[in-house]
C-alpha positions in Angstrom: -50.5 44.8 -43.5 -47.4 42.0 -42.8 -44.0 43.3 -43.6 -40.9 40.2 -43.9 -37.6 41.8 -42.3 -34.3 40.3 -41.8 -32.0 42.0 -39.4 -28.6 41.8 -39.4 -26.4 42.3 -36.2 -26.9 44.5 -34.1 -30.7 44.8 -34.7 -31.3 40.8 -35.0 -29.4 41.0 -31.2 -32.2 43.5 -30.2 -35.4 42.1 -31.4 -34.2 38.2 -30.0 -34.6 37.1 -33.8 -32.9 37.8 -37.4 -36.2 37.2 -39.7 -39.8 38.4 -38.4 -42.8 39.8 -39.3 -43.9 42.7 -38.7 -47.3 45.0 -39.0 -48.0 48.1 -39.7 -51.1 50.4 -41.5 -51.7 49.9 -45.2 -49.7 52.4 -47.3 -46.8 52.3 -45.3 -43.3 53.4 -45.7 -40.1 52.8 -44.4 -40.2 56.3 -41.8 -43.2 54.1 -40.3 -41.9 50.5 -40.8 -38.9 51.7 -38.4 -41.0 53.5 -36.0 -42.7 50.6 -35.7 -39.5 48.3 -35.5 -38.8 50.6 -32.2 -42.1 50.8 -31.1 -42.2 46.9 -30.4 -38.2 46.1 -29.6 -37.6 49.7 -27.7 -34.4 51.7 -26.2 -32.0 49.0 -27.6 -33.8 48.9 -31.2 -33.6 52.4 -31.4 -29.9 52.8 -29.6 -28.8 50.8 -32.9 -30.7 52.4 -35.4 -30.0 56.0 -34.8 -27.5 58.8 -34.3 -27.9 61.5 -31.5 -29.9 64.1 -33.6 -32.3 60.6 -34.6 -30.9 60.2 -37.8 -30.8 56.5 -39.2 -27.1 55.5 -38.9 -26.1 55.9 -42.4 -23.7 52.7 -42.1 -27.3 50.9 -42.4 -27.8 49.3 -46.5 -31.9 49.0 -46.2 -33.4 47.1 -49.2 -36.8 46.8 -50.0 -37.6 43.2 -52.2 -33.8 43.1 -52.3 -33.5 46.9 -53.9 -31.2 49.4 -52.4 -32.9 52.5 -50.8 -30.1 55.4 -50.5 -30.7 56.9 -47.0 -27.9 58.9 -48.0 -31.7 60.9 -50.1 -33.7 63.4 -48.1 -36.9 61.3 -48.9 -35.5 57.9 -48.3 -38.0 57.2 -45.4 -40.6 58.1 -47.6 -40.0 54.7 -49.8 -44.1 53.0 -50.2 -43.5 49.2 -48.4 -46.3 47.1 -49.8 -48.2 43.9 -47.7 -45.5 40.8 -48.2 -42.5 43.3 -48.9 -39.3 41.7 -47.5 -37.3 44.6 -46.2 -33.2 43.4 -45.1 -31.1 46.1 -42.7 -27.9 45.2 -42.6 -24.9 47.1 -41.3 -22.1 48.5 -43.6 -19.0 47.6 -42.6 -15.2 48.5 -44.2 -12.3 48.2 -43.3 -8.4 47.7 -43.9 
């Protein structure tokens, strides 16, 4: 099935584009949407994504069809993506 993403700097800077699609098997969920995200755009994909114990960064918002999904929640990776899902990373950023 086709997944919609828009990335957000520093991920749009890895995979050369800030809106693509993206496939993966049917019953999906985001732990295999983002190992497929760094399965196709690599060392730099993955460099941005994760920590050194291979968490997700948790400065990352993911939405799925514009719908927060906590990663701060042990089963946030296991969120079902559906064919024609729109799923947005986009990087958290304060300051002062």
């Amino acid at each position: 099935m086709v997944i919609h993403l828009k990335l957000f700097s520093p991920l749009s800077d890895a995979a050369g584009a800030a809106e693509l699609c993206l496939s993966v098997e049917e019953k999906a969920n985001l732990r295999n949407l983002v190992e497929a995200l760094v399965a196709r755009f690599g060392g730099e994909m993955k460099k941005h994504l994760f920590d050194v114990e291979g968490r997700i960064i948790p400065s990352w918002a993911v939405f799925i069809n514009k719908r927060v999904v906590p990663l701060n929640q042990p089963d946030a990776l296991e969120a079902q993506v559906e064919a024609g899902d729109e799923v947005s990373f986009i990087l958290n950023i304060a300051g002062g």
